[in-house]
C-alpha positions as CSV (number, residue, x, y, z in Angstrom):
1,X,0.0,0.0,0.0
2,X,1.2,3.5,-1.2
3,X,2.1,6.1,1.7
4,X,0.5,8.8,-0.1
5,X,-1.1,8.9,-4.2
6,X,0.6,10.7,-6.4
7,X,4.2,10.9,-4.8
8,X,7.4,9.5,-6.5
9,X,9.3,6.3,-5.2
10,X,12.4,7.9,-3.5
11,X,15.6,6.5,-4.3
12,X,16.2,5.1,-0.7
13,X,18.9,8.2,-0.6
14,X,19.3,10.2,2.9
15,X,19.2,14.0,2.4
16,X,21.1,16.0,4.8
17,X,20.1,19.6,4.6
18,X,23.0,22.1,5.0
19,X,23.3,25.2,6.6
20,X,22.5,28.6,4.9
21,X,24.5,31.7,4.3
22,X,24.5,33.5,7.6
23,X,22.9,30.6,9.6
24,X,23.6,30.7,12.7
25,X,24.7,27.1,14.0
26,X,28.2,26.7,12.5
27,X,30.5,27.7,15.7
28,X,27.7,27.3,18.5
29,X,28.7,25.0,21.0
30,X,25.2,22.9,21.9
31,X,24.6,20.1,24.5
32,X,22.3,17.6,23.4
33,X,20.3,15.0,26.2
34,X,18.5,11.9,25.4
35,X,18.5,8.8,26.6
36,X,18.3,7.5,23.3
37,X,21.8,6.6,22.3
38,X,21.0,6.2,18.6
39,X,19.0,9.4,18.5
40,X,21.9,11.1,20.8
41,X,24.5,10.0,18.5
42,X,22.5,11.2,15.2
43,X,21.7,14.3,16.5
44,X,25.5,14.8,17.4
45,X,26.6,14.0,13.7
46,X,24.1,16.4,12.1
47,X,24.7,19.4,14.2
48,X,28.6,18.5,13.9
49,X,28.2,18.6,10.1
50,X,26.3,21.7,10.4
51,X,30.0,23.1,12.3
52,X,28.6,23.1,15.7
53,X,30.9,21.8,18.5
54,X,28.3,19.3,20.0
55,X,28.8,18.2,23.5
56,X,26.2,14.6,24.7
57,X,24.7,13.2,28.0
58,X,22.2,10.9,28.3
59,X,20.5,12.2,31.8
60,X,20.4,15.3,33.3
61,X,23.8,14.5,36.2
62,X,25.9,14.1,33.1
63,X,24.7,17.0,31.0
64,X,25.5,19.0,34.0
65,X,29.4,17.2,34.3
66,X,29.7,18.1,30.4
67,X,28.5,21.8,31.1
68,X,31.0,21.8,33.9
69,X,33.9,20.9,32.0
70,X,33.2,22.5,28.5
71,X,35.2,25.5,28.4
72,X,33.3,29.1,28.6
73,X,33.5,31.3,25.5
């Protein structure tokens, strides 16, 4: 059964959309929590391709160790 009428058949490629002119991730240091590793380890790869410096935790004690040892800017 179709997803939706009328579509194309995709390729079975990913798309990765990439960062404007002027956007305003590339540099940004972000902390990203879930206890997800999979999702946690995606979202790390994107935003690092996207020239953020990406620090992880899984729970809220080890987002607060990573804040505490990422250097301030």
């Amino acid at each position: 059964m179709p997803l939706a009428e009328g579509l194309p058949r995709g390729s079975g490629e990913v798309l990765v959309s990439q960062p404007q002119l002027g956007d305003p991730l590339p540099g940004r240091r972000l902390l990203v929590v879930d206890n997800e590793l999979s999702i946690l380890h995606s979202m790390a790869a994107l935003l690092g391709q996207w020239g953020c410096e990406v620090l992880t935790a899984t729970d809220e004690a080890a987002a607060l160790e990573a804040l505490q040892g990422a250097p301030r800017s």
